[in-house]
GUSEVO-185606 format. One line per field, with one value per residue (C-alpha): residue number from 1; residue in three letters; x, y, z. Coordinates in pm, whole numbers, plus 50000, padded with zeros to 5 digits. Layout:
! residues N
nuvex <- c(NUM; ...)
fikol <- c(ALA; ...)
px <- c(X; ...)
py <- c(Y; ...)
pz <- c(Z; ...)
//
This chain:
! residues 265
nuvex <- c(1; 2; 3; 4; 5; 6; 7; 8; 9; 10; 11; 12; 13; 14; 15; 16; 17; 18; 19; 20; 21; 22; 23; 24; 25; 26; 27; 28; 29; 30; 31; 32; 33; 34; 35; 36; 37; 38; 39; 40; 41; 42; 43; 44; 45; 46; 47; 48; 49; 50; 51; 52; 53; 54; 55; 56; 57; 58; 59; 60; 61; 62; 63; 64; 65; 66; 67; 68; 69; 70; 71; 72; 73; 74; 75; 76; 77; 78; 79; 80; 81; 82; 83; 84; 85; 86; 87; 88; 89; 90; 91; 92; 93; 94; 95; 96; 97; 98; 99; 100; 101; 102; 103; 104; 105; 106; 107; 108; 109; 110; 111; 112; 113; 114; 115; 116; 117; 118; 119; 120; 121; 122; 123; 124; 125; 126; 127; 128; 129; 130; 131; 132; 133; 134; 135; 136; 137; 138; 139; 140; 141; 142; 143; 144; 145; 146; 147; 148; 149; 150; 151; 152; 153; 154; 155; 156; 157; 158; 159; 160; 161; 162; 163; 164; 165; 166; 167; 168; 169; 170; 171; 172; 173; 174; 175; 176; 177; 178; 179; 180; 181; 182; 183; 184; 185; 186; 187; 188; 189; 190; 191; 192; 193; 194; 195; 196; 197; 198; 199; 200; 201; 202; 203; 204; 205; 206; 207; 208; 209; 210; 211; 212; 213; 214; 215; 216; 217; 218; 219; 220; 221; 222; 223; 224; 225; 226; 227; 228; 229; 230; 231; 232; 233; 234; 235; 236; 237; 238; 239; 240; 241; 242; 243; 244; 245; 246; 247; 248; 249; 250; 251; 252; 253; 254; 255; 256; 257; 258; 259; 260; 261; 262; 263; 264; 265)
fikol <- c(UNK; UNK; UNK; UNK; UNK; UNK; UNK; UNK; UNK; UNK; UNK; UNK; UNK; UNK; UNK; UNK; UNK; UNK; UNK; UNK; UNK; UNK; UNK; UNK; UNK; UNK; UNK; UNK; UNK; UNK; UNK; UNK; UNK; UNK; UNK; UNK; UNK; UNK; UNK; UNK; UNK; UNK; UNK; UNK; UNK; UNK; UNK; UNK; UNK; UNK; UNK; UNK; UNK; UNK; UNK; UNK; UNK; UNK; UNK; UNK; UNK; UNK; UNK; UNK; UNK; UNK; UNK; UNK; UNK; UNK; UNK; UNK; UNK; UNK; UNK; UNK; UNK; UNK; UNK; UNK; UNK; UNK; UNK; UNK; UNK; UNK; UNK; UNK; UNK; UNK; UNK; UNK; UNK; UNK; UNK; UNK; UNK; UNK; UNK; UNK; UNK; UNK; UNK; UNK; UNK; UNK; UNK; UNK; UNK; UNK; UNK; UNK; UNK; UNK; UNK; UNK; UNK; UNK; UNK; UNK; UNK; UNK; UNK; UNK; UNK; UNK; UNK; UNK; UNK; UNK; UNK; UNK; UNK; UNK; UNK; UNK; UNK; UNK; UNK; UNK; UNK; UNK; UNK; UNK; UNK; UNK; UNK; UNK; UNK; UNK; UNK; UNK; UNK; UNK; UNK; UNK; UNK; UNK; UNK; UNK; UNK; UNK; UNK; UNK; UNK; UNK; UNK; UNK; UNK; UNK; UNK; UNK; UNK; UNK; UNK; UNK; UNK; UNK; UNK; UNK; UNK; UNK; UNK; UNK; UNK; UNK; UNK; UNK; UNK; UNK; UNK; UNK; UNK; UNK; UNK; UNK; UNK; UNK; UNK; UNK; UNK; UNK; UNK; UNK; UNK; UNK; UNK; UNK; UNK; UNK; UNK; UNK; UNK; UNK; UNK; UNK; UNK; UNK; UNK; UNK; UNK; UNK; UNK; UNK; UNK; UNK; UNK; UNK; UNK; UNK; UNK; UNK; UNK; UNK; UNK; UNK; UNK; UNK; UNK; UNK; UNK; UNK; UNK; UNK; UNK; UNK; UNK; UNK; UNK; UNK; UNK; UNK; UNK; UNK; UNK; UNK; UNK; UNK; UNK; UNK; UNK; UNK; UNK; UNK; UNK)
px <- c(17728; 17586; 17513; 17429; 17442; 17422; 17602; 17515; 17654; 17461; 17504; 17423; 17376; 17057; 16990; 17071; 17340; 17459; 17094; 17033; 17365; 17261; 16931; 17063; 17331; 17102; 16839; 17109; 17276; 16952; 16916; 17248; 17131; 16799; 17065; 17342; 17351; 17561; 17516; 17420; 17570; 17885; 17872; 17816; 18092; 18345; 18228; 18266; 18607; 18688; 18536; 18771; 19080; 19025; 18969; 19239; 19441; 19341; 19559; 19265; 19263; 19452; 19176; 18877; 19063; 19107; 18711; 18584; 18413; 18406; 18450; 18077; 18000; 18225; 17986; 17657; 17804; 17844; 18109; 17958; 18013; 18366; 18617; 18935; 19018; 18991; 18668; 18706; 18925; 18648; 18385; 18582; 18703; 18330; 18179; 18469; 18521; 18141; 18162; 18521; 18393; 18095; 18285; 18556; 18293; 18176; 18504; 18581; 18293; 18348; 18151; 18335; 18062; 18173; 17858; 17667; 17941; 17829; 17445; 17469; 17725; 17430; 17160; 17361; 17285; 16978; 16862; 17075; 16863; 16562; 16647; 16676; 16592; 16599; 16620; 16274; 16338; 16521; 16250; 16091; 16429; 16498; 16185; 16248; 16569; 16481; 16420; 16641; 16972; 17154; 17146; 17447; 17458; 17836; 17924; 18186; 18160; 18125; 17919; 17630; 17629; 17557; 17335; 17134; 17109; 16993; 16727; 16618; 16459; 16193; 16181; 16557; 16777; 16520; 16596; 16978; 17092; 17381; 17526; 17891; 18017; 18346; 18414; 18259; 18498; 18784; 18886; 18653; 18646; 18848; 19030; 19066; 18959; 18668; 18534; 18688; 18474; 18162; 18195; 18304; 17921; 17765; 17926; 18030; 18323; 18379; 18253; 17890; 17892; 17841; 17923; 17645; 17804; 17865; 18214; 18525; 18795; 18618; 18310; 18433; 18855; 18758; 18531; 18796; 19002; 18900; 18787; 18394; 18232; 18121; 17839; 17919; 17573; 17673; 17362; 17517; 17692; 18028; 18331; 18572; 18928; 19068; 19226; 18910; 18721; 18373; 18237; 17891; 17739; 17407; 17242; 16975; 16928; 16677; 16963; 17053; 16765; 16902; 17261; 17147; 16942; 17240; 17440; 17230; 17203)
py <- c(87610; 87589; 87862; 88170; 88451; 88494; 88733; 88811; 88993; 89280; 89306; 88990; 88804; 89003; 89283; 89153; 89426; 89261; 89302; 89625; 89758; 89554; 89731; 90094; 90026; 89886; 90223; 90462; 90296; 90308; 90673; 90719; 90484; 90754; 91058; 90900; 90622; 90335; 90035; 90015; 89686; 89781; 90096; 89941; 89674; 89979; 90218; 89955; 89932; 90248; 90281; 89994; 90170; 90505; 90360; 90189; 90504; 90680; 90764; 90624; 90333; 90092; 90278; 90145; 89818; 89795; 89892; 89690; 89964; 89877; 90108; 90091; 90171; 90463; 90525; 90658; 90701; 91019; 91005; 91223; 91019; 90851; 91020; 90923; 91231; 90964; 90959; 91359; 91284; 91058; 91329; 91569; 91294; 91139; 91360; 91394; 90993; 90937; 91204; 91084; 90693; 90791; 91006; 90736; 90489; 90715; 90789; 90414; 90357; 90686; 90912; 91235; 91396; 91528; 91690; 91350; 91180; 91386; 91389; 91000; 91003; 91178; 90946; 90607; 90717; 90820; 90485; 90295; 90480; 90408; 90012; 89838; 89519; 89211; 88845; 88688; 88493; 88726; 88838; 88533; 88411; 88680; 88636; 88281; 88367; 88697; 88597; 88300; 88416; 88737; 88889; 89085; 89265; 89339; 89501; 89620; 89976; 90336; 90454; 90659; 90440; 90123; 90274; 90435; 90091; 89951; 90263; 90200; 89838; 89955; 89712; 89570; 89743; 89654; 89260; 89321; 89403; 89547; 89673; 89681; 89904; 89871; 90234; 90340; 90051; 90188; 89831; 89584; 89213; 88970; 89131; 88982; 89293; 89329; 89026; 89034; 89386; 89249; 88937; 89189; 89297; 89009; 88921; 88559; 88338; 88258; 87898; 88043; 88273; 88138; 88422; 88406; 88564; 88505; 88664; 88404; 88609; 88840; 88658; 88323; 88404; 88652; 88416; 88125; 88347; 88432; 88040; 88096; 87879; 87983; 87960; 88054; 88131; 88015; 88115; 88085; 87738; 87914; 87631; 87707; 87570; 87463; 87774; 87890; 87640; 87721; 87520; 87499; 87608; 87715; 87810; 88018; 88169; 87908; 87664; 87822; 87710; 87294; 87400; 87572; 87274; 87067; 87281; 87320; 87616)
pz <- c(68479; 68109; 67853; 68021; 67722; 67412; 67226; 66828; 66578; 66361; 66039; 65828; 66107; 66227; 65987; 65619; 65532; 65206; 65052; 65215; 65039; 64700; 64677; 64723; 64470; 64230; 64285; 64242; 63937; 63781; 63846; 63653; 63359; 63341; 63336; 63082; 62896; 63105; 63224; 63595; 63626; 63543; 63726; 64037; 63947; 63891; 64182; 64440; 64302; 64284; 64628; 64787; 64616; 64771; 65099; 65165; 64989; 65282; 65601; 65827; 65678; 65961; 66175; 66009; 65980; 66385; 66393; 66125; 65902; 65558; 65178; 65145; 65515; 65406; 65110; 65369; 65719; 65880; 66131; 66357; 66679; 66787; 67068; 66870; 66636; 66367; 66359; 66289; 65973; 65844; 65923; 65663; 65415; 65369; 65128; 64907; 64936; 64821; 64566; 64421; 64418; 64211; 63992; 63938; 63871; 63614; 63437; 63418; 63169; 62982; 63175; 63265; 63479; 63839; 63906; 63854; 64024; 64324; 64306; 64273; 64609; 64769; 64651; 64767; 65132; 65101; 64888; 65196; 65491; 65345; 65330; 65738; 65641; 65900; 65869; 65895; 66160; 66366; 66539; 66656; 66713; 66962; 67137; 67217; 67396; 67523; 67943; 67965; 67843; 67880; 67524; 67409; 67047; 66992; 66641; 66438; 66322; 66351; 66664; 66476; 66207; 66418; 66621; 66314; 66173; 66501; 66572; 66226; 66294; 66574; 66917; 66827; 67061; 67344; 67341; 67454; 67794; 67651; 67336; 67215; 66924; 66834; 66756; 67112; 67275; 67035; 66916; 66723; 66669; 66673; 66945; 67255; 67460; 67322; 67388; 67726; 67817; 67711; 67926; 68233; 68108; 68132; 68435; 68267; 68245; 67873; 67880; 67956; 67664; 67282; 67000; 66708; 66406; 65982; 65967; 66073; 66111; 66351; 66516; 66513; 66519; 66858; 67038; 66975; 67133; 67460; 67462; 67410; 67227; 66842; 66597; 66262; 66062; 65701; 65511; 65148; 65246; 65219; 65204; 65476; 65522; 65873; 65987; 66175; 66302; 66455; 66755; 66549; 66209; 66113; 65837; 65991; 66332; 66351; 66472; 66751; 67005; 66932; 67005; 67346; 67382; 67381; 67580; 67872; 68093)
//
């Protein structure tokens, strides 16, 4: 048998993450440039810094490494949802973590302001809720595909987080008949048994499923894996060495419809 599922990654493969982050960095550096006088380019440059340092400082750190939740993740999600009692940890270390990054960021240009430090940690979130933005094509995309394959969304990443990103863009959850979150599984991408569960899902041997996703070492490196094929979406025409090798590349979703084409059902 050919192709009979698809599965897709989320973030920056269907939502556009990167810009949503951009934008709420850019709002709430601005907001600190109206209360002191920095520059909110710089600020973000040293609070995402300061954010990655204090991240990876932290004792949950391998956790959020196994899940695939990254600093700036860190910087707006809640942590309300997860069984492991990491998940807990993360509930009690977020607003400190936002606060402290901010504050950091600050201090690094000269700033020694706590109390801004922690209105601006408080702002990031908010500036990040109010930004779901998708891919223009995603949509239409999804519609053609939607009926003839089994559509899978499986995503790295805290449970309420992921699913407050997916709630947020209204009609997108419907087009899957399942959806996998790495936190809820308790292991994310690349790992093998990920992949594995949401074949058992799909009720599909690997060479019917093809993995849509922009990240190689966990879209591309897991469906390799398991012996799916891969389609790496390379929007910015990153260069790539040999190590991981997608089956296809594509520089918008657009391209997926030739390579099922190709592949046959």
């Amino acid at each position: 048998m050919g192709i009979q599922a698809v599965l897709f990654d989320l973030d920056d493969t269907l939502l556009w993450d990167d810009r949503s982050v951009k934008e709420a960095f850019q709002a709430t550096c601005a907001a600190a440039a109206d209360a002191v006088s920095i520059d909110p380019v710089k600020l973000e440059e040293e609070v995402r810094r300061e954010a990655r340092a204090l991240y990876e400082s932290f004792e949950t750190f391998p956790f959020t490494k196994q899940i695939g939740i990254n600093p700036f993740e860190g910087l707006w999600a809640r942590f309300s949802e997860g069984e492991q009692e990491q998940f807990r940890v993360l509930e009690k270390l977020a607003p400190e973590y936002r606060t402290a990054a901010w504050t950091r960021g600050l201090k690094a240009l000269g700033v020694n302001n706590e109390n801004l430090g922690y209105r601006l940690g408080e702002l990031f979130p908010q500036e990040r809720r109010a930004r779901p933005i998708v891919y223009e094509e995603t949509f239409s995309v999804l519609d053609e595909l939607k009926g003839q394959y089994k559509l899978l969304l499986l995503t790295n990443g805290s449970p309420d987080l992921q699913k407050e990103k997916i709630s947020g863009v209204p009609d997108l959850a419907a087009y899957f008949d399942h959806i996998v979150i790495s936190g809820t599984f308790g292991e994310g991408k690349p790992a093998s048994s990920i992949f594995r569960h949401a074949m058992q899902l799909l009720d599909i041997a690997p060479d019917e499923g093809i993995m849509v996703g922009d990240k190689l070492t966990t879209d591309i490196l897991g469906a390799n894996g398991v012996g799916m094929k891969s389609v790496w979406m390379n929007r910015h025409g990153i260069a790539r060495t040999d190590e991981i090798v997608p089956a296809y590349e594509i520089d918008s979703l657009r391209g997926i419809r030739g390579i099922l084409e190709q592949l046959g059902r």
